[in-house]
MARTI-591882 format. One record per atom (N, C-alpha, C): residue number from 1; chain; atom name; x, y, z. Coordinates in steps of 0.05 Angstrom, whole numbers, plus 5000, padded with zeros to 4 digits. Atoms other than C-alpha are relative to their C-alpha. Layout:
! MARTI-591882
REC vextor votor lumtor   px   py   pz
REC    NUM     A     CA    X    Y    Z
...
This chain:
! MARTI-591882
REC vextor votor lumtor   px   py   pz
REC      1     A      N 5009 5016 5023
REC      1     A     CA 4111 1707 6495
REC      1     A      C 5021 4978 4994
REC      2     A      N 4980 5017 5001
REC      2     A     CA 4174 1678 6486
REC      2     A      C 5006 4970 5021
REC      3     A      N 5004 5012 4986
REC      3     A     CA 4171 1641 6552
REC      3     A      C 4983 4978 4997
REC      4     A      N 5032 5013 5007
REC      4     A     CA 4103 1614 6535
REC      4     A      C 5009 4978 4973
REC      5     A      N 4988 5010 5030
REC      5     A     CA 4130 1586 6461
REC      5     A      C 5015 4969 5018
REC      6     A      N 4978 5016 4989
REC      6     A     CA 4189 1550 6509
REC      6     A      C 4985 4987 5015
REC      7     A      N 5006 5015 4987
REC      7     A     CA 4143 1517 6547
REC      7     A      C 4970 4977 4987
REC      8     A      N 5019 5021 5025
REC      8     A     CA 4090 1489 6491
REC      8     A      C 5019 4978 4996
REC      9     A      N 4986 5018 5006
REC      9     A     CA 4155 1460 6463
REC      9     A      C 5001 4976 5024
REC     10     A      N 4992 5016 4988
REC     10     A     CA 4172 1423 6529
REC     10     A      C 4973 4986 5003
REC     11     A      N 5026 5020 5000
REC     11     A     CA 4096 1383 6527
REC     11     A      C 4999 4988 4973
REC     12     A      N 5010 5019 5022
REC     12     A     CA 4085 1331 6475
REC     12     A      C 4984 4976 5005
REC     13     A      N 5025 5025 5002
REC     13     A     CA 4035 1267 6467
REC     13     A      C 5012 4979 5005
REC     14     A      N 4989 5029 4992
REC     14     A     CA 4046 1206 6503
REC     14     A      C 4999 4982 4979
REC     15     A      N 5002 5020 5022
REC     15     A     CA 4056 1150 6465
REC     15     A      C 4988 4975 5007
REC     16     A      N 5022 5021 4992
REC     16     A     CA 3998 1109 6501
REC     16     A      C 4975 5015 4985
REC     17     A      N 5026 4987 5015
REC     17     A     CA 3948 1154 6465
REC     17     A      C 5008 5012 4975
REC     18     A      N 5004 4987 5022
REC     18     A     CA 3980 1167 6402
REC     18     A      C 4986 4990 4974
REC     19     A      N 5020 5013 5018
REC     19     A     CA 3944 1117 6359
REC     19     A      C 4976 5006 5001
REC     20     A      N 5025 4995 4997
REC     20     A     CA 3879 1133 6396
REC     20     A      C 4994 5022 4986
REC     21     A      N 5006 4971 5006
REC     21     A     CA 3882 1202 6386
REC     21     A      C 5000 5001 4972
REC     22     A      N 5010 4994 5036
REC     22     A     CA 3887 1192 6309
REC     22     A      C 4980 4983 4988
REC     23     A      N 5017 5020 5011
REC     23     A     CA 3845 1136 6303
REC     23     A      C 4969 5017 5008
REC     24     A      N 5034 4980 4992
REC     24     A     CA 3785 1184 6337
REC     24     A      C 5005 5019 4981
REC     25     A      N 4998 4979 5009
REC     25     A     CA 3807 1236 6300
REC     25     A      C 4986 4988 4972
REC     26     A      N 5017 5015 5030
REC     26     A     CA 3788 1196 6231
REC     26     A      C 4969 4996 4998
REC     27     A      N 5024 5011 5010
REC     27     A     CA 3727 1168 6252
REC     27     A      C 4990 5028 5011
REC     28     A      N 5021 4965 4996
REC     28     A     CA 3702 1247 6280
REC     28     A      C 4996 4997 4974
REC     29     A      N 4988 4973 5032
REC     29     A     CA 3731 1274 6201
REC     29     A      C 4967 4974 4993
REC     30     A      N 5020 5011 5017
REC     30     A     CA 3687 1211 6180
REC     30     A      C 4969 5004 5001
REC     31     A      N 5023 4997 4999
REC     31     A     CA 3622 1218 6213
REC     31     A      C 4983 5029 5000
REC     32     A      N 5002 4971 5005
REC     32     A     CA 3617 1286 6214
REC     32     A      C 4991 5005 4963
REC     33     A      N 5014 5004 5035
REC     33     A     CA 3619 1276 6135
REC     33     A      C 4978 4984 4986
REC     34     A      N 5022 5008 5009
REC     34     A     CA 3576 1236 6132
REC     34     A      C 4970 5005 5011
REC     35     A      N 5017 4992 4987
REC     35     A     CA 3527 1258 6173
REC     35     A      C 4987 5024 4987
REC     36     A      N 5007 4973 5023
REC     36     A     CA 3534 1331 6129
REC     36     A      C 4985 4991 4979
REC     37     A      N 5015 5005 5019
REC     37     A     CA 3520 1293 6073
REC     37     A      C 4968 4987 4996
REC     38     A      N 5037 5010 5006
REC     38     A     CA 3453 1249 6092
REC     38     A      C 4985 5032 5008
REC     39     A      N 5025 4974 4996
REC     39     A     CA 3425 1316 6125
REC     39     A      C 4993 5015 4978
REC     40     A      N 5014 4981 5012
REC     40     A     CA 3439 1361 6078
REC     40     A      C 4988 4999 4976
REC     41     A      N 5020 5007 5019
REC     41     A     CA 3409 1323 6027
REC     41     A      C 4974 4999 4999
REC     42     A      N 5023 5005 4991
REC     42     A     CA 3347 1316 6062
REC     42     A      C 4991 5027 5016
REC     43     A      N 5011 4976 4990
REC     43     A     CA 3343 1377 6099
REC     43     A      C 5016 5027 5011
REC     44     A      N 4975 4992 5004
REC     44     A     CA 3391 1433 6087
REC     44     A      C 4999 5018 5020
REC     45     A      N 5014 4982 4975
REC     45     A     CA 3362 1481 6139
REC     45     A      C 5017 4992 5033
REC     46     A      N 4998 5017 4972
REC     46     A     CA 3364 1424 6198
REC     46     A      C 5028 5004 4998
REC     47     A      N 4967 5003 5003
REC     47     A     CA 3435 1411 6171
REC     47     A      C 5023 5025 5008
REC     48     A      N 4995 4972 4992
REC     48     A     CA 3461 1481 6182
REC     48     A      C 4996 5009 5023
REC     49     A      N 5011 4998 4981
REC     49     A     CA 3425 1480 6250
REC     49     A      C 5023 4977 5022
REC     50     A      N 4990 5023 4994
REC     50     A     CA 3452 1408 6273
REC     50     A      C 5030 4995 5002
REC     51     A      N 4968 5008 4996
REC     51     A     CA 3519 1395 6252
REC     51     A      C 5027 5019 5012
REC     52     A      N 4974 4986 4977
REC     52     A     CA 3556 1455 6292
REC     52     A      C 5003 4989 5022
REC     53     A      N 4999 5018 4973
REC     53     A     CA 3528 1421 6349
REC     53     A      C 5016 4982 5005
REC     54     A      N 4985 5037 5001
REC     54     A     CA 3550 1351 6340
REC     54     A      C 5036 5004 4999
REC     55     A      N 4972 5000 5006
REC     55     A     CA 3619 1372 6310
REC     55     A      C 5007 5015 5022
REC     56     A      N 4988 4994 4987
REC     56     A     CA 3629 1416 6361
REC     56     A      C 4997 4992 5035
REC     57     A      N 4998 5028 4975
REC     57     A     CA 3617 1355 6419
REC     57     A      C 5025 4985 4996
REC     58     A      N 4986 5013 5006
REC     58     A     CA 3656 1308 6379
REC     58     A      C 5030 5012 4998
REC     59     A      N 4969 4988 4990
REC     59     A     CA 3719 1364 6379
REC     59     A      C 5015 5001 5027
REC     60     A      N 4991 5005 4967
REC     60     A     CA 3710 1372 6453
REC     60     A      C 5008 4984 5010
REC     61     A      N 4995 5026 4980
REC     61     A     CA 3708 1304 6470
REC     61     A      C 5035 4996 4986
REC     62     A      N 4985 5000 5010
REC     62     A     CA 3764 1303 6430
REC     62     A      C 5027 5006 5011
REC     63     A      N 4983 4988 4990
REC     63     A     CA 3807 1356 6459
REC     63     A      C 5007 4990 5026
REC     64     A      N 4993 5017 4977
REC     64     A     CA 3798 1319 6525
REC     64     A      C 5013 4987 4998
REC     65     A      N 4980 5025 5006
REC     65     A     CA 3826 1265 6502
REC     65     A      C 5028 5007 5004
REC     66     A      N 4972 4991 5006
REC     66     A     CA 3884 1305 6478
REC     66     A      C 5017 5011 5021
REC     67     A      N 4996 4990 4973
REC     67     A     CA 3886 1340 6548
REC     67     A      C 5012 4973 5017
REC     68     A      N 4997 5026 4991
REC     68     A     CA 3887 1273 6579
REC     68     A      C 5035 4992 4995
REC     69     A      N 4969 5015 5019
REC     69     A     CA 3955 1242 6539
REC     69     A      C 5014 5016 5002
REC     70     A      N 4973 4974 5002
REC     70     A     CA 3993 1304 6547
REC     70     A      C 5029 4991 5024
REC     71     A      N 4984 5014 4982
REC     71     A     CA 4063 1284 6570
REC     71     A      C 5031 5030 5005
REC     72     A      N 4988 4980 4997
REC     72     A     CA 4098 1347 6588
REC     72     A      C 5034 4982 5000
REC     73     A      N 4981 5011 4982
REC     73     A     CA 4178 1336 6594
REC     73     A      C 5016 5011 5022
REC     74     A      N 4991 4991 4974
REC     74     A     CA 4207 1351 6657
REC     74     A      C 5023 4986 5010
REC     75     A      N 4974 5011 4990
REC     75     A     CA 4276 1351 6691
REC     75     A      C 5005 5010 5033
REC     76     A      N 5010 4996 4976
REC     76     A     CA 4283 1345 6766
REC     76     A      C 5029 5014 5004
REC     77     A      N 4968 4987 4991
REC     77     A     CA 4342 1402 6784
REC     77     A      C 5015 5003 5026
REC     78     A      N 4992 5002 4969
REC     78     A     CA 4346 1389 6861
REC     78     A      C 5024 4972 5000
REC     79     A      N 4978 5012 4996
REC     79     A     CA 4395 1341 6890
REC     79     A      C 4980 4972 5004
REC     80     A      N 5019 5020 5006
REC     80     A     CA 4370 1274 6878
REC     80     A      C 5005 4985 5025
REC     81     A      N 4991 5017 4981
REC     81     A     CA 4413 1239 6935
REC     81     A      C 4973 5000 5031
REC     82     A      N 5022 4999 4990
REC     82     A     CA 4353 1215 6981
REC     82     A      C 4976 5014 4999
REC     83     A      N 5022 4988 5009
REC     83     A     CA 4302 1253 6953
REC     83     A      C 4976 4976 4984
REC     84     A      N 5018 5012 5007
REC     84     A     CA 4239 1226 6939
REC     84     A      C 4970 5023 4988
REC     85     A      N 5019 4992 5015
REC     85     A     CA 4199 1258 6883
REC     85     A      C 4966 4984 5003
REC     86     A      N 5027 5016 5002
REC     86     A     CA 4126 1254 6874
REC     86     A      C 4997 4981 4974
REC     87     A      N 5004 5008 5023
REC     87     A     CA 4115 1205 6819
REC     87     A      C 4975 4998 4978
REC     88     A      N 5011 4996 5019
REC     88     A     CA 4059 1232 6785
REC     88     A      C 4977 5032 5010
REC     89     A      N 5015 4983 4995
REC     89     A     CA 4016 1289 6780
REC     89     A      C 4960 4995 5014
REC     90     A      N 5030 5005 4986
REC     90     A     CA 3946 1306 6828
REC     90     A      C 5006 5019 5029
REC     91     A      N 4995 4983 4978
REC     91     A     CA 3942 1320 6896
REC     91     A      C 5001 4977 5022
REC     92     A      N 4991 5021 4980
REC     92     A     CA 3961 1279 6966
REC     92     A      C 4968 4994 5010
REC     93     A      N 5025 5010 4990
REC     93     A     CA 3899 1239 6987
REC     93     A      C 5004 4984 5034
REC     94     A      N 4983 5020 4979
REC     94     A     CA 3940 1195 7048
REC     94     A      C 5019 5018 5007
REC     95     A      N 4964 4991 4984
REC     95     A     CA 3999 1212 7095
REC     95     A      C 4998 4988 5030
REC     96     A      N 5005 5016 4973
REC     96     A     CA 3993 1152 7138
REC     96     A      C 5023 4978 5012
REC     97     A      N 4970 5022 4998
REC     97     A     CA 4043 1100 7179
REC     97     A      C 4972 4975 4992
REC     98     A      N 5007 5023 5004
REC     98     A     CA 4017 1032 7155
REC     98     A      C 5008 4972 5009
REC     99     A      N 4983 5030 5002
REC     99     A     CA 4031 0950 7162
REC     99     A      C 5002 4987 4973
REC    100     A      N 4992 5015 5034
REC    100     A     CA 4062 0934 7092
REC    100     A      C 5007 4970 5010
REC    101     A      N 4999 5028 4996
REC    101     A     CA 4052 0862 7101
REC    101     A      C 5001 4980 4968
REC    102     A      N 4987 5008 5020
REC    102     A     CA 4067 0842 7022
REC    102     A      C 5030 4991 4989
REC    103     A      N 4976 5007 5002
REC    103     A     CA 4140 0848 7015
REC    103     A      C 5018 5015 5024
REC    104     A      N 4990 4996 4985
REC    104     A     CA 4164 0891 7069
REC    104     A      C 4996 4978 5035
REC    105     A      N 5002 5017 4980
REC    105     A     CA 4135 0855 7138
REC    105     A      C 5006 5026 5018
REC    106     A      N 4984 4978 4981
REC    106     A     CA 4147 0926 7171
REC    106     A      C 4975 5022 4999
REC    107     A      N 5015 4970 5002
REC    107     A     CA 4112 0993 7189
REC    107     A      C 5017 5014 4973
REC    108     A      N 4997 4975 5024
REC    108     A     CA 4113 1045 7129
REC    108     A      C 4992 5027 5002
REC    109     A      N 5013 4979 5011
REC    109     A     CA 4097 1110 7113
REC    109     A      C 4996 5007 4977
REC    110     A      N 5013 4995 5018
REC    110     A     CA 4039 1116 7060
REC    110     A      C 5006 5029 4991
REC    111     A      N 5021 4968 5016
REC    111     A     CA 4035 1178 7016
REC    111     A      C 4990 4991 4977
REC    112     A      N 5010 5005 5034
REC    112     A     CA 3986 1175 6956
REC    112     A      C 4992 5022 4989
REC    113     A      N 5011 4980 5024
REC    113     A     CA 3968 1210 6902
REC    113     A      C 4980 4994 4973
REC    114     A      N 5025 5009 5011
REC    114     A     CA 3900 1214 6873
REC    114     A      C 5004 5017 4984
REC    115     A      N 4999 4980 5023
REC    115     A     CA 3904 1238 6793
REC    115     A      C 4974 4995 4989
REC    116     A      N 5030 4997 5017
REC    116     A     CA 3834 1259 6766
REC    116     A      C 5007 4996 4965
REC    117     A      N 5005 5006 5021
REC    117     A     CA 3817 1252 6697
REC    117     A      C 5019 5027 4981
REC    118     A      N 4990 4968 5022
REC    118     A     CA 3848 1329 6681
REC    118     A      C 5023 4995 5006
REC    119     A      N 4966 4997 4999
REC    119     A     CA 3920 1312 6707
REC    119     A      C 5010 4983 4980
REC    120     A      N 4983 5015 5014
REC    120     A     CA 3972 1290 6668
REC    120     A      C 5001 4969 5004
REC    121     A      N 5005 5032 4999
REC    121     A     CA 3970 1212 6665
REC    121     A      C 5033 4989 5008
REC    122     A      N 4967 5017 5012
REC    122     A     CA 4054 1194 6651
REC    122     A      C 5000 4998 5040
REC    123     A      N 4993 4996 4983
REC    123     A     CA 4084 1172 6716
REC    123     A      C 5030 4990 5003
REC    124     A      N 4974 4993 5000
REC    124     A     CA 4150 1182 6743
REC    124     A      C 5015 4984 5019
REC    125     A      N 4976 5015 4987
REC    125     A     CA 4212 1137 6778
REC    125     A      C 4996 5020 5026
REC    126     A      N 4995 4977 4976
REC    126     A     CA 4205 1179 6850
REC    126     A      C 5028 5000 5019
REC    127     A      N 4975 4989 4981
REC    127     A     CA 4286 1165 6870
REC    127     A      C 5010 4981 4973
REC    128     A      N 4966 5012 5015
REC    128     A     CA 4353 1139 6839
REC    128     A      C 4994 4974 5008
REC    129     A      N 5000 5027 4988
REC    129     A     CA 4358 1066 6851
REC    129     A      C 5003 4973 4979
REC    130     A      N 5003 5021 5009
REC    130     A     CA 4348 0994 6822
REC    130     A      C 4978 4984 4995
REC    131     A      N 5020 5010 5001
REC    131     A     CA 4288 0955 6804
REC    131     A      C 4999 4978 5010
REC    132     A      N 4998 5036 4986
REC    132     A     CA 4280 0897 6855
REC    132     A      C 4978 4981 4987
REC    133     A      N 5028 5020 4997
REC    133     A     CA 4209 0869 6845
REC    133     A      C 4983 5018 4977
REC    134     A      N 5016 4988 5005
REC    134     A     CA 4159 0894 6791
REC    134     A      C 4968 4977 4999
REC    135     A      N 5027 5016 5001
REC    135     A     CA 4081 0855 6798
REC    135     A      C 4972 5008 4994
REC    136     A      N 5035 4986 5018
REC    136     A     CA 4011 0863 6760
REC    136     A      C 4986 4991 5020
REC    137     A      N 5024 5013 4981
REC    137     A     CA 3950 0839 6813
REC    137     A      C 4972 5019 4991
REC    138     A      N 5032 4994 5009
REC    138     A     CA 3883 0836 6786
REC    138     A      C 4977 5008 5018
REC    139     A      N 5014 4992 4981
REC    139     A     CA 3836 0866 6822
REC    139     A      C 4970 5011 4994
REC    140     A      N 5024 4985 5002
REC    140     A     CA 3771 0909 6835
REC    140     A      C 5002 5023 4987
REC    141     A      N 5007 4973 5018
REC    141     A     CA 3752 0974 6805
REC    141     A      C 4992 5025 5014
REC    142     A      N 5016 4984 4975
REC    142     A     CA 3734 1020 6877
REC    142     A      C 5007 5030 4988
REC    143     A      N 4989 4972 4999
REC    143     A     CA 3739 1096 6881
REC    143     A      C 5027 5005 5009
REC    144     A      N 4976 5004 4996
REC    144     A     CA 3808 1106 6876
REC    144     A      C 5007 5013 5019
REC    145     A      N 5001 4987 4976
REC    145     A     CA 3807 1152 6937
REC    145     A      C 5001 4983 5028
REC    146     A      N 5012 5019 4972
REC    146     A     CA 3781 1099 6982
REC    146     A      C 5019 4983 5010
REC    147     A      N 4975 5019 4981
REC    147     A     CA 3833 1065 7034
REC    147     A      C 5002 4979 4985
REC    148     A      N 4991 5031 5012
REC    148     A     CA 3817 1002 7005
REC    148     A      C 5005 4990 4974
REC    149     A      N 5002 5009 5034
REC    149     A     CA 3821 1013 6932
REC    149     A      C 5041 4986 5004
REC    150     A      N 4967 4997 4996
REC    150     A     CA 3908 1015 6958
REC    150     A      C 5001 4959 5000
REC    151     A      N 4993 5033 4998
REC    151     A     CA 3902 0934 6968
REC    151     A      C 4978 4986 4980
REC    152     A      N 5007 5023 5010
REC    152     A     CA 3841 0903 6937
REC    152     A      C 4994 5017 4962
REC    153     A      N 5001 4989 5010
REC    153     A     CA 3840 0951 6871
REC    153     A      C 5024 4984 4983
REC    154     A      N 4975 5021 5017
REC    154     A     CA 3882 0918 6806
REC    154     A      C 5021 5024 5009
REC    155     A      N 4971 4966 4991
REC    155     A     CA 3952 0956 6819
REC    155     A      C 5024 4978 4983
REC    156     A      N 4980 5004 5010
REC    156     A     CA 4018 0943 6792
REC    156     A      C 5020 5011 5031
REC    157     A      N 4986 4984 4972
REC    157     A     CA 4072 0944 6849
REC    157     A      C 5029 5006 4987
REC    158     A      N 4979 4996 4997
REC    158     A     CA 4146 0970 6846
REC    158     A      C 5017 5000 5008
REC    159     A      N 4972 4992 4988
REC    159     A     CA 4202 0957 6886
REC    159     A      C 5022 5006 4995
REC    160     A      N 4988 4990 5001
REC    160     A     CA 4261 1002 6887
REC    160     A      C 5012 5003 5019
REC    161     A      N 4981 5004 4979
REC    161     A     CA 4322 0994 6923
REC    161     A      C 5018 5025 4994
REC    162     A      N 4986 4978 5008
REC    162     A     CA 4363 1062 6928
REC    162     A      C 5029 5001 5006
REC    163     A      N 4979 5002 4990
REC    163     A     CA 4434 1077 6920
REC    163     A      C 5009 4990 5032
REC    164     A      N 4997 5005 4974
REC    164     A     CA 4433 1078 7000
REC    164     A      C 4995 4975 5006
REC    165     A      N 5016 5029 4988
REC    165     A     CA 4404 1010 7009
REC    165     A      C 4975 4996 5008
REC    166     A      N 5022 4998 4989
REC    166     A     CA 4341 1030 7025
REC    166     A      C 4969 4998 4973
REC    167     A      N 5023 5006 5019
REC    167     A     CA 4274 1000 6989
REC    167     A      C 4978 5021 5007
REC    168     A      N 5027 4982 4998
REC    168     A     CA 4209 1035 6979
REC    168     A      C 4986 4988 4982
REC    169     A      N 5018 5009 5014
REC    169     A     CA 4150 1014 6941
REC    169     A      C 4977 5018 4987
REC    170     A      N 5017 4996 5007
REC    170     A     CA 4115 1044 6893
REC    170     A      C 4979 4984 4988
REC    171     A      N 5024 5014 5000
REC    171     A     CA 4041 1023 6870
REC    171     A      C 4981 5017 4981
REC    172     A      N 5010 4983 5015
REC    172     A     CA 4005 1037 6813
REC    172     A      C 4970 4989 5000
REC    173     A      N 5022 5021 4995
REC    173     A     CA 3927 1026 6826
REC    173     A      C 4979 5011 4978
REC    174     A      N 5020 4996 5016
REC    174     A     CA 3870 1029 6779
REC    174     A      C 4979 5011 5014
REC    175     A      N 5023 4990 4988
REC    175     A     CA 3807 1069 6797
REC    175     A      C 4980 4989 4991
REC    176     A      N 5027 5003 5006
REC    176     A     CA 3727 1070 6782
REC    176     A      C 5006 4994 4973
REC    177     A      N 5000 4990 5030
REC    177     A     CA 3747 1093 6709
REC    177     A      C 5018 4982 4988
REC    178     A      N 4985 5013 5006
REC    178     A     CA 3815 1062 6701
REC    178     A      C 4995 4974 4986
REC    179     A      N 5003 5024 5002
REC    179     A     CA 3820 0999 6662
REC    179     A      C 5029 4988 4992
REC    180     A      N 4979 4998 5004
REC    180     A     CA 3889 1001 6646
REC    180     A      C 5021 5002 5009
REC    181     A      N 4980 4990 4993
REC    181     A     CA 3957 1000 6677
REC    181     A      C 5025 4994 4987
REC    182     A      N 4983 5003 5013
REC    182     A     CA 4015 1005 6637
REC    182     A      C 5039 5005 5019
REC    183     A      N 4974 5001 4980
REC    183     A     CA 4088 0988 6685
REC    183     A      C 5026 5005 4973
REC    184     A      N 4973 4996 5021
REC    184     A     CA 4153 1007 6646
REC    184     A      C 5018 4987 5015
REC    185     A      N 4990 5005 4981
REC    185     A     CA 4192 0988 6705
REC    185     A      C 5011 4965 4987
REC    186     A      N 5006 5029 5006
REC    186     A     CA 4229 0915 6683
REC    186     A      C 5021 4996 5027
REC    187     A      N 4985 5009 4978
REC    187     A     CA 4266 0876 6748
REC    187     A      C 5026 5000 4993
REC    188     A      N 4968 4991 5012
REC    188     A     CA 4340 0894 6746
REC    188     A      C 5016 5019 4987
REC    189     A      N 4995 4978 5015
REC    189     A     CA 4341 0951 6713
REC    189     A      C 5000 5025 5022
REC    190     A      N 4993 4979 4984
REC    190     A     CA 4373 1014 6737
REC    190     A      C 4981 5024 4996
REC    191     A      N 5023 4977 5008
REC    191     A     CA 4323 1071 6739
REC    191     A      C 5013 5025 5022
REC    192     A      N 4991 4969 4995
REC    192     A     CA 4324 1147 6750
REC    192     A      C 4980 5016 5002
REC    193     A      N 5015 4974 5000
REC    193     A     CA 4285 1208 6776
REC    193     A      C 5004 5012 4971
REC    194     A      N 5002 4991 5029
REC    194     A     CA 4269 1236 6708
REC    194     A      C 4983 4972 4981
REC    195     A      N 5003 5016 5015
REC    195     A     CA 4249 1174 6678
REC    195     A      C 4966 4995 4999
REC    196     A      N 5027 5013 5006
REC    196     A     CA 4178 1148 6659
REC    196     A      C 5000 4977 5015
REC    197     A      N 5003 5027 4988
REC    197     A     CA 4158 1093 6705
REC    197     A      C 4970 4979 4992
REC    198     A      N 5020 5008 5015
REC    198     A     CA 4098 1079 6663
REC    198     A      C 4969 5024 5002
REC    199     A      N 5020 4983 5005
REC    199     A     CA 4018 1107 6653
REC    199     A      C 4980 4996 5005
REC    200     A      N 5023 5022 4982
REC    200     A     CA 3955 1088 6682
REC    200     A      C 4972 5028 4980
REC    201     A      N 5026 4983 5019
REC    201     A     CA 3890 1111 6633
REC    201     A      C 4974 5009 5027
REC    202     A      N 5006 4984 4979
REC    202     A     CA 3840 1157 6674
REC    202     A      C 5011 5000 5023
REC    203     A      N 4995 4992 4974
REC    203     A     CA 3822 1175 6739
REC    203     A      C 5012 4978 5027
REC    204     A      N 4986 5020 4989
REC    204     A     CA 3872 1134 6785
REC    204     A      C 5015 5018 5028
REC    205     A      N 4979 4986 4984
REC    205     A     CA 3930 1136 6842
REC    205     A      C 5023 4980 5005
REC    206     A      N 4981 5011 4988
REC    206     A     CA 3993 1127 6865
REC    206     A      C 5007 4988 5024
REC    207     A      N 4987 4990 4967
REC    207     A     CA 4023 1109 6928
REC    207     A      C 5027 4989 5002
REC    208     A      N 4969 5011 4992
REC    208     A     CA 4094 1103 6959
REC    208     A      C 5008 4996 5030
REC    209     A      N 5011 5006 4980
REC    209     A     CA 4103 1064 7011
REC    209     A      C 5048 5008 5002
REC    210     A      N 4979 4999 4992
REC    210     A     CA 4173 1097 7048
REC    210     A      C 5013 4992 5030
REC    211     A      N 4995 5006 4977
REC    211     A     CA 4213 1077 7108
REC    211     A      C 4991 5011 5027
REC    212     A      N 5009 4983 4977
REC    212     A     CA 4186 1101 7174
REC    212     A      C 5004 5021 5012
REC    213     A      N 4985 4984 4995
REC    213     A     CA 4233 1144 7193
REC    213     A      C 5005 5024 4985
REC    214     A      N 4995 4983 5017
REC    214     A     CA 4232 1187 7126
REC    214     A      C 4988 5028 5011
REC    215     A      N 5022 4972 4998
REC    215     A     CA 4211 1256 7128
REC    215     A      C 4985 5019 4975
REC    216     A      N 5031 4994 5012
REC    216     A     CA 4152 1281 7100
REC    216     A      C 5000 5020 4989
REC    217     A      N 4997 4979 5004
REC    217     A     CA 4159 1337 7057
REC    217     A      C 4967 5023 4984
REC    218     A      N 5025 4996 5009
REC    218     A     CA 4082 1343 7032
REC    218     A      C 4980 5010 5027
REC    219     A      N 5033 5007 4977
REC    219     A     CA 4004 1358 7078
REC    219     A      C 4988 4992 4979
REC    220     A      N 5017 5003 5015
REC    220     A     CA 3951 1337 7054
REC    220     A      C 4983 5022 4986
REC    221     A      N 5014 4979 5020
REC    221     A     CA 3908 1362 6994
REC    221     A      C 5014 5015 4986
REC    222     A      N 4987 4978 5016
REC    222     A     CA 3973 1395 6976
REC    222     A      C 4998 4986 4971
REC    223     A      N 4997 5010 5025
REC    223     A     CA 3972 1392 6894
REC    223     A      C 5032 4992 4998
REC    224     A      N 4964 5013 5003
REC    224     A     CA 4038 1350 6870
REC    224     A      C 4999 5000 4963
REC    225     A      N 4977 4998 5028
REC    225     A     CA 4081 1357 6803
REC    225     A      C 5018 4983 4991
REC    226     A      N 4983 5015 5001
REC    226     A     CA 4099 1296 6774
REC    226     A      C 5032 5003 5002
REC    227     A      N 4967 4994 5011
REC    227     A     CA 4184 1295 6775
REC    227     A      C 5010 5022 5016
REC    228     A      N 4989 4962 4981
REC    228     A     CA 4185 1363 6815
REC    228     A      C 4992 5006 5026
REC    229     A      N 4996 5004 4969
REC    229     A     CA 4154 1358 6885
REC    229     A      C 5006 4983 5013
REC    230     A      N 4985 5017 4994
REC    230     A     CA 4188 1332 6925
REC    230     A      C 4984 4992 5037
REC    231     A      N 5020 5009 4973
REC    231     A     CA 4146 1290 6978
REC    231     A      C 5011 4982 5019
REC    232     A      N 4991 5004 4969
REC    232     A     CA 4201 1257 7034
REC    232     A      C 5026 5005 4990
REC    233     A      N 4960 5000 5004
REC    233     A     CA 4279 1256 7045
REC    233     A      C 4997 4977 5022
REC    234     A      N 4995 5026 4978
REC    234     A     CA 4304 1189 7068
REC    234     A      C 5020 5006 5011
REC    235     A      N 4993 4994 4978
REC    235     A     CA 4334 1196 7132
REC    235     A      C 5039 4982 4997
């Protein structure tokens, strides 16, 4: 029980959905009351019948929400030196070599990570390093799954240069659902495994585009843990 208590505490509410979440919460309390009141003036029966229903949609949809925004905190206890965390929660959809023809000019190795509507949203810094390059690009709206949502899909990119010297690129892309990408990431700024690298509203994905040579510590379909699995080691 005790355990359980210690681990409520470490989850709290992002602070991209804490306005929402109270601003829905008002207009539920409101229509809900008002809704009580025309019925059960008019038909006290129906009303008694009706409004468990409704209120208990409008809680659900609710609790999703609240499901949604949940921003657990998490501390990465492995050895950070070349390690390359996953930076957000889901599961690996990719684990491919590529031609990063944007800012590298080089073969890569893709991994992504496709987060449904039930994972955690926050996403995470996936190494130690520096912030070289951060960029918004407007885009389409595809199934975030799909090869090509990774280029023509709005995304936010990242580059990160690591103690070692070695860049990598993360990529934050908008899905079907998505309409939103929120980058924390500013150019020049020193960033950290542990940190928030920003939040992307629904169903979306990541990807990180690492040096060729890295090694791969994910398969596919495996589920990933923002901050905590640890998906290559640079070589």
């Amino acid at each position: 029980m005790g355990e359980r208590i210690k681990k409520l505490k470490k989850i709290r509410i992002h602070r991209e959905g804490t306005s929402e979440l109270i601003y829905s919460a008002i207009i539920i309390i409101a229509v809900c009351s008002g809704l009580w009141y025309v019925l059960y003036s008019t038909n006290p029966l129906f009303c008694h019948i009706i409004m468990p229903i409704v209120t208990g949609v409008l809680v659900t949809a609710w609790l999703i929400a609240l499901n949604f925004y949940r921003c657990p905190i998490r501390y990465f206890n492995g050895d950070s030196e070349r390690t390359v965390v996953a930076p957000a929660d889901g599961k690996i959809v990719v684990i491919e070599e590529v031609e990063e023809n944007t800012y590298f000019h080089d073969r890569r190795l893709m991994v992504s990570i496709f987060m449904s509507p039930w994972n955690v949203h926050a996403n995470w810094f996936p190494v130690d390093g520096r912030v070289k390059k951060v960029h918004h690009e407007n885009g389409n709206y595809h199934k975030a799954w799909l090869p090509k949502a990774s280029e023509e899909n709005e995304h936010a990119d990242i580059v990160i240069e690591t103690p070692e010297g070695e860049d990598i690129l993360v990529r934050q892309i908008a899905g079907a659902l998505a309409r939103r990408i929120v980058t924390y990431a500013k150019p020049e700024e020193e960033c950290y495994i542990d940190q928030h690298l920003g939040f992307i509203k629904l169903g979306s994905r990541v990807d990180v585009f690492l040096p060729i040579n890295s090694k791969i510590c994910v398969t596919m379909d495996q589920p990933t843990t923002g901050d905590q699995t640890v998906i290559a080691k640079l070589r």
